[in-house]
C-alpha positions as CSV (number, residue, x, y, z in Angstrom):
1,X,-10.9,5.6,25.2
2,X,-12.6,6.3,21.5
3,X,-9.3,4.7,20.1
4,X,-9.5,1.5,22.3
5,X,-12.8,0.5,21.4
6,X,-12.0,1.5,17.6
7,X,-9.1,-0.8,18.2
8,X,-11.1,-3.5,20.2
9,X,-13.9,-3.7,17.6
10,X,-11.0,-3.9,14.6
11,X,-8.8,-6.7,16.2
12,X,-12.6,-8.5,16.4
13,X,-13.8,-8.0,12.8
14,X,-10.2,-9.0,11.6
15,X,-10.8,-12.8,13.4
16,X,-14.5,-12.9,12.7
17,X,-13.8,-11.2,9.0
18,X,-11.1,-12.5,7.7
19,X,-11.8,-16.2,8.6
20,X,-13.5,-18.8,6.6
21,X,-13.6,-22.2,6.1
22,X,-11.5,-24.5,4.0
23,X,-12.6,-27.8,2.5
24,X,-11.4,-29.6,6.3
25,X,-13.5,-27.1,7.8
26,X,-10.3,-25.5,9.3
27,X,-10.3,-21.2,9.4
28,X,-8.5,-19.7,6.3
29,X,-7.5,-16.4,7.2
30,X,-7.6,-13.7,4.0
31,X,-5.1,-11.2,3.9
32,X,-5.3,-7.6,2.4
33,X,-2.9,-8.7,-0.3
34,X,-6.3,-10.5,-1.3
35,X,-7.7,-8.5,-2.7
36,X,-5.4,-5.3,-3.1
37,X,-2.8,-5.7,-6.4
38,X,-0.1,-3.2,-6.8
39,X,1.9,-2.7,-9.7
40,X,4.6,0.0,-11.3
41,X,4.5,1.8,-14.1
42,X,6.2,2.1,-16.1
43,X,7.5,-1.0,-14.6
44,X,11.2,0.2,-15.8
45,X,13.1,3.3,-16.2
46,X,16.6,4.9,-16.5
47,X,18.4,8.1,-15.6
48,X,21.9,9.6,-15.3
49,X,23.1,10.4,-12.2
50,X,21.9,13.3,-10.6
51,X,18.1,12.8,-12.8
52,X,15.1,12.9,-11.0
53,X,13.5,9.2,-12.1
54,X,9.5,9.4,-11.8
55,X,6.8,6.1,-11.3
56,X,3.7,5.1,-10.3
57,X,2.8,2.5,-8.1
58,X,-0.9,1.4,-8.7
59,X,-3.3,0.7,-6.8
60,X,-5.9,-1.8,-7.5
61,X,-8.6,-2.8,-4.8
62,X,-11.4,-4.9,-5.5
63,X,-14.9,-4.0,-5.8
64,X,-16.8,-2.9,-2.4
65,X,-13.4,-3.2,-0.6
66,X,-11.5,-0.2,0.6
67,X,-8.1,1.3,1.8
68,X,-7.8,4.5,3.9
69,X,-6.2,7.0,2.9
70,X,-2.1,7.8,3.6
71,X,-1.7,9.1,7.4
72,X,-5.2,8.5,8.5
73,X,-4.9,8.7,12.0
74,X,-7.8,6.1,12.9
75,X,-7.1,2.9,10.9
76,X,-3.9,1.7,9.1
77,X,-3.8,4.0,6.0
78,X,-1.9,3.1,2.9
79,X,1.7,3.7,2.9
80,X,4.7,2.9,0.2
81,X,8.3,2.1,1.8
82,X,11.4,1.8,0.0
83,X,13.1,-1.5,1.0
84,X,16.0,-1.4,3.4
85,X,18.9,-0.2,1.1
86,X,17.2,1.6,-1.3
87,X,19.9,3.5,-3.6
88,X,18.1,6.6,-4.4
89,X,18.0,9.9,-2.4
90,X,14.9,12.7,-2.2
91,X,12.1,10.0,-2.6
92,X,9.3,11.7,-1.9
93,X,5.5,9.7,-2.5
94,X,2.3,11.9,-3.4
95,X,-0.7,9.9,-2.3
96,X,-4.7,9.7,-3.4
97,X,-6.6,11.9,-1.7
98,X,-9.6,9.6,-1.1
99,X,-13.2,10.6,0.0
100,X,-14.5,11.1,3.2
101,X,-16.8,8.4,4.5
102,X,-17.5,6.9,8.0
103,X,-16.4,3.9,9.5
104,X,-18.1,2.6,12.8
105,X,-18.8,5.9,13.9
106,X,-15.6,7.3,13.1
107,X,-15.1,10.0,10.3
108,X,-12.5,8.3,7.8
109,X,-10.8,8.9,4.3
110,X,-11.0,5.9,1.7
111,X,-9.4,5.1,-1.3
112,X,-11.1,2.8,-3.4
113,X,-10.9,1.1,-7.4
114,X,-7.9,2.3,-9.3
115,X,-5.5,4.6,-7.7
116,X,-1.5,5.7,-8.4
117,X,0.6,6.5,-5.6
118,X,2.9,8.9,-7.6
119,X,6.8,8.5,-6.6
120,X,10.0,9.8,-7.3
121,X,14.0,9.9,-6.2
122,X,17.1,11.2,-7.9
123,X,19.9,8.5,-9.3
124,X,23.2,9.5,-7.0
125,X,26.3,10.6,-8.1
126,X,27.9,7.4,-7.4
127,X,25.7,4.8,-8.2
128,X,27.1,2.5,-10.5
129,X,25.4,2.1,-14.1
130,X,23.5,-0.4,-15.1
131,X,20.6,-2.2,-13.9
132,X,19.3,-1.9,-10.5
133,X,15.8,-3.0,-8.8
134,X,14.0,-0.7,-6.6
135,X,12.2,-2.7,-4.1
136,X,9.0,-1.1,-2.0
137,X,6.9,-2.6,-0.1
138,X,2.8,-1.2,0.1
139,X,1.5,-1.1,3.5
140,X,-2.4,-1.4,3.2
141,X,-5.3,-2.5,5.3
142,X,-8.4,-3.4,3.3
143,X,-12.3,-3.4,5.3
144,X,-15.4,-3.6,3.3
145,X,-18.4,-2.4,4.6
146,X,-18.7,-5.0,7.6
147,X,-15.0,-6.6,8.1
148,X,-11.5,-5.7,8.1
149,X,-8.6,-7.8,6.5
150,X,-4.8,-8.4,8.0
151,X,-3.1,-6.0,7.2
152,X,-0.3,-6.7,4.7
153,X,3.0,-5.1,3.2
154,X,2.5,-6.1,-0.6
155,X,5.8,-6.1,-2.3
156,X,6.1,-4.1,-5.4
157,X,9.5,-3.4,-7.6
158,X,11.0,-1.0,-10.7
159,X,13.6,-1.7,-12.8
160,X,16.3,1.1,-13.4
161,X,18.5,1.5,-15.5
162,X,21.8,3.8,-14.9
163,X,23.1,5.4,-17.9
């Protein structure tokens, strides 16, 4: 029952939240692409086959905005997905730990300012040298202290280089 009334009292911050007016006076919903940037870095790298290629996906939320942390099992924590295809095998994805804080009543982990998601994968034996772009997508939710944002899947890439 906890659960449903986190989830009712989200799903009514998100329309009351993430609205506001444009010049027509319509609603102009805000996203948490908003006001979370990712990038990659270093945005390119190469390895042989069989290497273990290493990156980090950064996370950059704006001021008195935050993201909960990877696995929370509350609210939508941050996650990075390799895109459907994805040519690399082992990729594993070490997260920010965060700091405990509360949100409506409910014990929470956030992640907030500058953060790297720290990620690697090893180059197959048979993928074909040469450049490749490795496509992820960011899963993150962003709240402040009063509102929550849409959730959005923020698209972020690396360039590779087989050698």
């Amino acid at each position: 029952m906890k659960r449903l009334t986190v989830l009712v009292v989200m799903m009514a911050l998100l329309v009351a939240g993430g609205a506001s007016a444009d010049t027509d006076g319509m609603p102009v919903f805000r996203a948490s692409a908003d006001v979370v940037k990712v990038s990659a870095a270093p945005a390119a790298v190469s390895a042989a086959a069989g290497e273990r290629v290493a990156f980090d996906i950064n996370l950059d939320i704006t001021k008195k905005w935050h993201l909960y942390a990877h696995g929370d099992s509350n609210f939508i924590g941050v996650d990075l997905v390799p895109a459907e295809g994805f040519p690399l095998e082992s990729f594993t994805a070490e997260y920010p730990h965060g700091h405990e804080g509360v949100f409506f009543g409910e014990k929470v982990v956030m992640i907030e300012g500058k953060e790297p998601i720290k990620a690697s994968a090893v180059v197959p034996a048979g993928l074909a040298k040469g450049e490749h772009v490795l496509k992820f997508s960011v899963t993150a939710q962003a709240c402040d202290d009063k509102t929550c944002l849409a959730p959005a899947d923020i698209p972020v890439s690396v360039k590779l280089t087989v050698k």
